[in-house]
C-alpha positions as CSV (number, residue, x, y, z in Angstrom):
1,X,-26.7,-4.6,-12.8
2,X,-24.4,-3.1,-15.4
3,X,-24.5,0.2,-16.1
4,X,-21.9,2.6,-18.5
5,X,-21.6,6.4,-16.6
6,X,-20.1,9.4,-18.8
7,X,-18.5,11.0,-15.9
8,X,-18.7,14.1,-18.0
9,X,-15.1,15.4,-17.2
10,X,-14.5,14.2,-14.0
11,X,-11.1,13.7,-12.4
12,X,-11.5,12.2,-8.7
13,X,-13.6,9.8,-8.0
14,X,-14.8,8.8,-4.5
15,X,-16.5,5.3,-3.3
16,X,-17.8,4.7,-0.5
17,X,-19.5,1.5,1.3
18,X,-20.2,0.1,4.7
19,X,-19.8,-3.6,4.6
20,X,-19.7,-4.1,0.8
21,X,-16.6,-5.1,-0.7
22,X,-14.9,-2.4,-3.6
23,X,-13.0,-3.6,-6.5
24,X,-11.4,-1.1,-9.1
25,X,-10.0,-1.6,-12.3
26,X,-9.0,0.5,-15.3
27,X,-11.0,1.1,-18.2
28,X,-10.8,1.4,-21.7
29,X,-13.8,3.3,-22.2
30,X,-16.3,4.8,-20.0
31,X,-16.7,3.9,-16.9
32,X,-18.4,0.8,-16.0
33,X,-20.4,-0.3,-12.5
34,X,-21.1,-3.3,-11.9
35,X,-23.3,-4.6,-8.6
36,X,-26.4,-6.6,-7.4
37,X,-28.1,-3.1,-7.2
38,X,-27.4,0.2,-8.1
39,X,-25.8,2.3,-6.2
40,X,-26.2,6.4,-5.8
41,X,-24.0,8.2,-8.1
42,X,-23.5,12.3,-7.4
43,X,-21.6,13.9,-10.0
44,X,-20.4,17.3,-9.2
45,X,-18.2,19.7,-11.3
46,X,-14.9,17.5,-11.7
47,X,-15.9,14.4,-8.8
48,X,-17.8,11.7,-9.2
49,X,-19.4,9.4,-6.1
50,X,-20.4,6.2,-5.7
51,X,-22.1,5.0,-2.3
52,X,-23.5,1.9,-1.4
53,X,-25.8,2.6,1.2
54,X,-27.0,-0.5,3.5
55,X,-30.4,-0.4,4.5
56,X,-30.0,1.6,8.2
57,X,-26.9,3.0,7.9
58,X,-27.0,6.9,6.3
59,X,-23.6,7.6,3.7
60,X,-21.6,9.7,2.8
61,X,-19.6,9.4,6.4
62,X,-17.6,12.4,6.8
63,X,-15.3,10.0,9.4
64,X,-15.0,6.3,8.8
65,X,-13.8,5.6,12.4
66,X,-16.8,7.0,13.8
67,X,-19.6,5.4,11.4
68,X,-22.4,3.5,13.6
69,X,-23.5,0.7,11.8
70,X,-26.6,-0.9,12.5
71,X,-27.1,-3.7,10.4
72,X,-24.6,-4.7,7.7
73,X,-25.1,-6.5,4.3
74,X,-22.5,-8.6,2.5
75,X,-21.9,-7.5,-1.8
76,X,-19.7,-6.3,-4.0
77,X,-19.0,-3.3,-6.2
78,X,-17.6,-3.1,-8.9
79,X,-15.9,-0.2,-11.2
80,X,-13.8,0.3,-14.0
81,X,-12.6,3.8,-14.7
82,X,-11.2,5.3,-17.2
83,X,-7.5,7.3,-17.1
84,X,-9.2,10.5,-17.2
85,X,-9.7,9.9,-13.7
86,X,-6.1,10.7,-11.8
87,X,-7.4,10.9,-8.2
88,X,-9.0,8.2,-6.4
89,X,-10.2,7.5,-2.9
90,X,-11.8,4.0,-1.4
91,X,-14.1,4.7,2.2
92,X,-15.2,1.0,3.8
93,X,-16.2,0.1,7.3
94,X,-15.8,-3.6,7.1
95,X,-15.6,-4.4,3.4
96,X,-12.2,-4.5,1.3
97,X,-10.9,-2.4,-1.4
98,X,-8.9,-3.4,-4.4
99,X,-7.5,-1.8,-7.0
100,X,-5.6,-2.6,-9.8
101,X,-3.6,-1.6,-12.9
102,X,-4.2,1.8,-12.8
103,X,-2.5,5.4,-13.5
104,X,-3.1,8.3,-11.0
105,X,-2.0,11.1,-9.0
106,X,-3.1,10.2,-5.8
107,X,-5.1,7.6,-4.0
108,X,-6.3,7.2,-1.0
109,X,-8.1,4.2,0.9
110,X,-9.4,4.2,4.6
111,X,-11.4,1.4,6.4
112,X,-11.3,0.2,9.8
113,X,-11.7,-3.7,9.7
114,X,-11.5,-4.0,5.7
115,X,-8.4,-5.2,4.1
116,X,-6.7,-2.8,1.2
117,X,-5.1,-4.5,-1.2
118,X,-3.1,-2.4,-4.5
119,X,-1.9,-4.0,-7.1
120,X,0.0,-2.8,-10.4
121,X,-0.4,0.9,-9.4
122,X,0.9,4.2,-10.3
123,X,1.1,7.2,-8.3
124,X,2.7,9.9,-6.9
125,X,1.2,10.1,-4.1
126,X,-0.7,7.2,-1.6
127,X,-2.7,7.2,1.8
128,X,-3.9,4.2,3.3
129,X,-5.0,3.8,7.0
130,X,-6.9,0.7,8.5
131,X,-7.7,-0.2,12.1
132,X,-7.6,-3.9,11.8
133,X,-7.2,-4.9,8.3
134,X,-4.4,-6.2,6.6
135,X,-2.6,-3.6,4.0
136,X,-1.1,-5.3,0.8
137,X,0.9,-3.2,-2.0
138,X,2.2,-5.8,-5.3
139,X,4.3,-4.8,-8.2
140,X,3.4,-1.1,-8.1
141,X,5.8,2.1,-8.6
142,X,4.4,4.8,-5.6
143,X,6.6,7.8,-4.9
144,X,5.0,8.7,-1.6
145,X,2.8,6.7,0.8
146,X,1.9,7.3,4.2
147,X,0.5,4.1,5.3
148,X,-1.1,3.3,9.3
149,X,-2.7,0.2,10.6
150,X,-3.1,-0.8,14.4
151,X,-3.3,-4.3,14.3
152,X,-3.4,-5.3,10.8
153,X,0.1,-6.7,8.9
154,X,1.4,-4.9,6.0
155,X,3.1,-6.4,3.2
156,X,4.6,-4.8,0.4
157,X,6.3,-6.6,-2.4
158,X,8.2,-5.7,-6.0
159,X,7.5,-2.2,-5.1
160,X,9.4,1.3,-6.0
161,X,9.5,4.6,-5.2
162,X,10.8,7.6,-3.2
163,X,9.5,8.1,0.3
164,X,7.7,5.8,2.2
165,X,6.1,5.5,5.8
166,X,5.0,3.1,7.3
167,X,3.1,2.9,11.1
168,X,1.5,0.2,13.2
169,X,0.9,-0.7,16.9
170,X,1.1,-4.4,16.5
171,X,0.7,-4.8,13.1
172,X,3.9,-6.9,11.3
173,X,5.8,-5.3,8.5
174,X,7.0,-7.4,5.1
175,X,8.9,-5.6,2.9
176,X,10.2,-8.0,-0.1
177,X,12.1,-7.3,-3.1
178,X,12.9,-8.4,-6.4
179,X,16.2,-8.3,-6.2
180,X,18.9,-6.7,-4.3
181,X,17.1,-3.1,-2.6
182,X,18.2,0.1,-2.6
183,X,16.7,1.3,-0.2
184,X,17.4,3.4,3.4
185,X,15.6,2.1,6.2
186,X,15.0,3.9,9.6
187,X,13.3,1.7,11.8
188,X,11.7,2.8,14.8
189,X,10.5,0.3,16.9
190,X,9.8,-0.5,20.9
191,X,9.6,-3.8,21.0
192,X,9.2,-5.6,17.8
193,X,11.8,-7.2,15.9
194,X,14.1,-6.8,12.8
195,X,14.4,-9.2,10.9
196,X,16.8,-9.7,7.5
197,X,19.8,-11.9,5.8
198,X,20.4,-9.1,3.2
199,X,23.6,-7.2,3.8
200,X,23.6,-3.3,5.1
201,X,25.4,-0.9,6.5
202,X,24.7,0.8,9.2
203,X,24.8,4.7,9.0
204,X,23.8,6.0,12.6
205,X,20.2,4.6,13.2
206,X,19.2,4.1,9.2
207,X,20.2,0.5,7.4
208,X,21.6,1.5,4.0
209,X,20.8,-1.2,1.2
210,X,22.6,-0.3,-2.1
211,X,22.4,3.4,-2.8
212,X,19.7,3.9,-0.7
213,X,17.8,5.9,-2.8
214,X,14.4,4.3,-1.9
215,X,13.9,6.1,2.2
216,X,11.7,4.2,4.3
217,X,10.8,5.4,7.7
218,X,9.1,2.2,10.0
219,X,7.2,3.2,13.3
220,X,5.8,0.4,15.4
221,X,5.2,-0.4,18.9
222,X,5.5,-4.3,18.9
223,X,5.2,-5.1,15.6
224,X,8.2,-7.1,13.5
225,X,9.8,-5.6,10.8
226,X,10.6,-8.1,8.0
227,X,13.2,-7.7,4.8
228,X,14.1,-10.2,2.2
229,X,14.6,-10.1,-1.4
230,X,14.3,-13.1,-3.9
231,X,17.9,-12.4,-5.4
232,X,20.3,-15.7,-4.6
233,X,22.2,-15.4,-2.0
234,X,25.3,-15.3,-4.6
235,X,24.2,-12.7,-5.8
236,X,24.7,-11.1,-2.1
237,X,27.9,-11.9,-2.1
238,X,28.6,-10.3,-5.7
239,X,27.1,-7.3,-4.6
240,X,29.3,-7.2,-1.0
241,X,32.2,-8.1,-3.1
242,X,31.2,-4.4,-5.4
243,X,30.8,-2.9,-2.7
244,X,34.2,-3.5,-1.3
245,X,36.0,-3.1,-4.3
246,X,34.4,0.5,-4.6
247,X,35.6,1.1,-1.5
248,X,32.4,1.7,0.3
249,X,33.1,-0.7,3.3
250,X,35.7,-2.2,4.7
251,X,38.0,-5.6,4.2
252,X,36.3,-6.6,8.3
253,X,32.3,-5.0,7.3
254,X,32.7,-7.3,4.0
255,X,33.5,-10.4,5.9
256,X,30.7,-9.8,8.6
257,X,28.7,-9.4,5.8
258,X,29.4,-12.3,4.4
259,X,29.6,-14.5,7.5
260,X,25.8,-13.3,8.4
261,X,24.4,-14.9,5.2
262,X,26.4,-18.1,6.3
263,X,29.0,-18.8,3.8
């Protein structure tokens, strides 16, 4: 089924499955819904919704973590919207949501064993909260996020922005970077581990990459936390070498530096 929807001035659009997986792209026109059967569309002053309902299982859920599912069914819907919509948000049980290449103001995406996966997305604002599944943000400029899982890894990779943070229980963190970060980095961890080759200072508890102007706040019980960056390590040592000649560390912090990528 294919079916065109004149969302008649709506701005937020809400979708929401149990089991089914969600995959949103941008539009050029109106917007567009594609699945094995329609779904239930509600449009209401400036929101739009879109629910997938299985066949014993009543939605909307006003909670996703405390949804009882009877019996679950395996499909996938799909939506293109158009950039009149600037707020977004993605409700699944077990099913993943994926968005990419859009434009918004916010958007938001909760499931408890469905993986979330963003990809060439702008906002100013982002919340995304699993239970289990993984969490994966590619290539996309967010100036906010508040991001939890329990158990599920979270990877996020050629990313910008201004203020992230990040919480798991056992969940690992990636953070990877196209080239040299500048980022500020308070980890707060029990038992996990931090992992990195890149060069920091230290500034009380916070590692300072660069200018830092990128502040990332990491919470985890057990889970590792992971940096890297695909710049040569050359380039590492360019950037220490900058760094001491603007006199931002030390002749003995540049040579740690630079002993710790191995040279």
């Amino acid at each position: 089924m294919i079916e065109e929807v004149d969302i008649k001035g709506a701005k937020k659009a809400i979708l929401e499955s149990v089991s089914w997986d969600i995959k949103i792209k941008r539009s050029d026109r109106r917007m567009v819904i594609k699945s094995p059967r329609k779904p239930e569309i509600k449009l209401k002053g400036e929101e739009i919704r879109i629910i997938v309902k299985s066949s014993k299982t009543e939605l909307p859920f006003f909670n996703v973590f405390n949804v009882s599912v009877e019996e679950s069914e395996e499909g996938l819907l799909e939506v293109e919207i158009p950039s009149s919509i600037l707020f977004l948000e993605i409700n699944t049980v077990s099913g993943d949501a994926t968005c990419e290449d859009l434009s918004l103001k916010n958007i938001k995406s909760v499931s408890v064993s469905g993986g979330i996966e963003i990809d060439k997305i702008s906002s100013r604002e982002a919340f995304f909260r699993t239970l289990s599944g993984d969490i994966r943000i590619n290539s996309s400029e967010i100036d906010k996020i508040v991001l939890s899982s329990v158990s599920g890894d979270v990877k996020i990779k050629h990313s910008f922005g201004r203020e992230w943070d990040i919480t798991t229980t056992s969940g690992d963190i990636e953070l990877i970077f196209p080239g040299y970060p500048n980022a500020r980095i308070l980890p707060r961890t029990m038992r996990g581990d931090i992992v990195t080759s890149l060069p920091y200072i230290l500034e009380g508890k916070e590692y300072v990459f660069g200018e830092g102007k990128l502040r990332i706040s990491v919470k985890s019980a057990s889970g590792d936390l992971s940096l890297r960056s695909e710049t040569s390590e050359n380039e590492y040592v360019k950037r220490i070498l900058r760094m001491l000649y603007e006199g931002k560390i030390s002749k003995e912090e540049a040579e740690r530096l630079i002993k710790e990528l191995g040279f």
